[in-house]
C-alpha atoms as a printed R data frame, in Angstrom:
   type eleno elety resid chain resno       x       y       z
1  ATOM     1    CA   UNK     A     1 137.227  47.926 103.963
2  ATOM     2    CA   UNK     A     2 137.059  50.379 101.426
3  ATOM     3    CA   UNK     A     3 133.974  51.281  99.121
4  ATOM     4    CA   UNK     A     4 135.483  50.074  96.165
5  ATOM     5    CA   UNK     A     5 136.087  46.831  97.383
6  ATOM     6    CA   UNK     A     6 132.555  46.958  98.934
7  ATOM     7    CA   UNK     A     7 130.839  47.202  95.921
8  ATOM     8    CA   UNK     A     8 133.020  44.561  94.242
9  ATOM     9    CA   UNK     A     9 131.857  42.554  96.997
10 ATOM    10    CA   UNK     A    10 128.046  43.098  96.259
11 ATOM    11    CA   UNK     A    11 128.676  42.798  92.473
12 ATOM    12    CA   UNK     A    12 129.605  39.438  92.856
13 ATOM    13    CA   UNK     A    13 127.040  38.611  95.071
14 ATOM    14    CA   UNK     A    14 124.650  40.195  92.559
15 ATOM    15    CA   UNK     A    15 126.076  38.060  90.110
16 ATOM    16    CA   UNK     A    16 125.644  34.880  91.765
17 ATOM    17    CA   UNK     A    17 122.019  35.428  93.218
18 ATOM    18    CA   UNK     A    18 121.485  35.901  89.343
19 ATOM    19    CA   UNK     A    19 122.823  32.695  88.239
20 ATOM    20    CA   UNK     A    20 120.908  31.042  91.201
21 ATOM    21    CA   UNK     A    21 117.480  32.658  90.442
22 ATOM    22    CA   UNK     A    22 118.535  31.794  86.382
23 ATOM    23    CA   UNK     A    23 118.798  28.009  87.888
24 ATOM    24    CA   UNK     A    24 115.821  28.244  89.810
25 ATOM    25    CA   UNK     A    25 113.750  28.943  86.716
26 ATOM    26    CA   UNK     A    26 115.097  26.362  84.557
27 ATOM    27    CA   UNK     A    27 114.500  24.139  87.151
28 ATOM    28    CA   UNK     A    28 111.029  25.013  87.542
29 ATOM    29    CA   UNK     A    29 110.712  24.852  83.395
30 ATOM    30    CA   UNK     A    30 112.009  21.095  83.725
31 ATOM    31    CA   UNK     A    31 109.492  20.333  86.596
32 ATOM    32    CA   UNK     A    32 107.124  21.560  83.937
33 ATOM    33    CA   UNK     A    33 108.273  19.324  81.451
34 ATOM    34    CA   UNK     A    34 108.873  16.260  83.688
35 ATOM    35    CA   UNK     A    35 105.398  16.792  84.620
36 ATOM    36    CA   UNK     A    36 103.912  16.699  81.134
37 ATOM    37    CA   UNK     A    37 106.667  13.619  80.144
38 ATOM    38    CA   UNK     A    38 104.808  11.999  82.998
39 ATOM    39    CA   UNK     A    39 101.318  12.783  81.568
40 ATOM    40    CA   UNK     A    40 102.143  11.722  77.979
41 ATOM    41    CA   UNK     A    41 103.677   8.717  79.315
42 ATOM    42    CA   UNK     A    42 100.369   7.710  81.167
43 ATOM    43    CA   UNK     A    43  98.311   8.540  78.191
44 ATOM    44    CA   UNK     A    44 100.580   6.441  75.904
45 ATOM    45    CA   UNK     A    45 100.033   3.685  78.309
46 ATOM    46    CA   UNK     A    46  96.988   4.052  78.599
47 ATOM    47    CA   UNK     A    47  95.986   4.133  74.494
48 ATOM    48    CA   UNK     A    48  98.788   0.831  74.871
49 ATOM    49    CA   UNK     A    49  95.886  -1.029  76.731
50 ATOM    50    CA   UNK     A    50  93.462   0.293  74.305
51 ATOM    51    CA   UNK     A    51  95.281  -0.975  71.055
52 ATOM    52    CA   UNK     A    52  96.152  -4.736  72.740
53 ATOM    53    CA   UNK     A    53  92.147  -4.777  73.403
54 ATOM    54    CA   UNK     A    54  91.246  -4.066  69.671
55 ATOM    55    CA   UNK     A    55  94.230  -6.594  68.690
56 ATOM    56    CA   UNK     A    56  93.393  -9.074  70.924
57 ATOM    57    CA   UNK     A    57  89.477  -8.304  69.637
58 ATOM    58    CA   UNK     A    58  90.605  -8.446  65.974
59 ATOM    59    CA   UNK     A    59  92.432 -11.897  66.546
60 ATOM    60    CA   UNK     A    60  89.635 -13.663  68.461
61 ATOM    61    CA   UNK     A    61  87.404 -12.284  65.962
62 ATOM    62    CA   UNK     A    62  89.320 -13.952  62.962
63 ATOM    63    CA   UNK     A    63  89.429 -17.280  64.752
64 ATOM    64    CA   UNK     A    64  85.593 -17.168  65.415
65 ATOM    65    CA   UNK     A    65  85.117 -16.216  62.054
66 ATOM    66    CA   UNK     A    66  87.121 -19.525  60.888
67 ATOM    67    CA   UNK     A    67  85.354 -21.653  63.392
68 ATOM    68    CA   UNK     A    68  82.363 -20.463  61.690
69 ATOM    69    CA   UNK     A    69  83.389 -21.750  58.551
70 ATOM    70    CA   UNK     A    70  85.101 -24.911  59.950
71 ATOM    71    CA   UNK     A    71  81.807 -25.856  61.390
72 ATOM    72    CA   UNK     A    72  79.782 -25.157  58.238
73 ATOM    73    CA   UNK     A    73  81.705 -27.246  56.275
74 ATOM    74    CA   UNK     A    74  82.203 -29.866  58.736
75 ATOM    75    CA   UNK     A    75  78.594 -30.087  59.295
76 ATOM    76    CA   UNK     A    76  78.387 -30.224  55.301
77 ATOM    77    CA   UNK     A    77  80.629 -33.179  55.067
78 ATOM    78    CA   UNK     A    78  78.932 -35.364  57.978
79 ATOM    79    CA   UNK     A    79  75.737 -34.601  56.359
80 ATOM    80    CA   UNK     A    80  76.855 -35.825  52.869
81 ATOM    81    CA   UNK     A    81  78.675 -38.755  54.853
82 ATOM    82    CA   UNK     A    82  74.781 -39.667  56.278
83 ATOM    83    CA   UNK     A    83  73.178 -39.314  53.541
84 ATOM    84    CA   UNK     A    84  75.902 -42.093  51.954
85 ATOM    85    CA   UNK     A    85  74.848 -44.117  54.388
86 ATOM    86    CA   UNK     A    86  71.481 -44.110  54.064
87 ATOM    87    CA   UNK     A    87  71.681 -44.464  50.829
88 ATOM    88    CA   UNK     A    88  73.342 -47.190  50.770
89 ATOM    89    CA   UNK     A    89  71.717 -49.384  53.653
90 ATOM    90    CA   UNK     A    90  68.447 -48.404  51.855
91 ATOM    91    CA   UNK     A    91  66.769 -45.891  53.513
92 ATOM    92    CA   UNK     A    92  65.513 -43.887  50.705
């Protein structure tokens, strides 16, 4: 072998150990951001849970609020209903 085709040789090989250390730190850059897709991802679940609570609060919250209200009234009516009643069988 000759030098010149020596060198050719080790250019190419130059070459390619660039392009492989190139790949190795993109590779590294998307471990990097798989690693912070998986973090965001977690957190996202995470404020997920946090919202259904609240909704789930909210909702149970309205419908205690209207049993409230249900029960108020209902209690209202009955208590006009008795007092009919009394009136009319007398019992002043």
């Amino acid at each position: 072998m000759d030098n010149e085709t020596i060198v050719y040789r080790l250019d190419k090989i130059d070459k390619q150990l660039s392009e492989l250390v190139e790949l190795s730190k993109q590779t590294a850059l998307q471990e990097v951001r798989i690693a912070q897709v998986e973090k965001d991802t977690h957190n996202l679940q995470n404020d997920i849970s946090d919202v259904k609570l609240k909704v789930g609060a909210l909702e149970k919250r309205g419908g205690d609020i209207a049993l409230k209200w249900v029960g108020i009234i209902g209690g209202g009516i009955v208590s006009i209903l008795l007092g009919y009643i009394a009136i009319r069988l007398g019992l002043k």
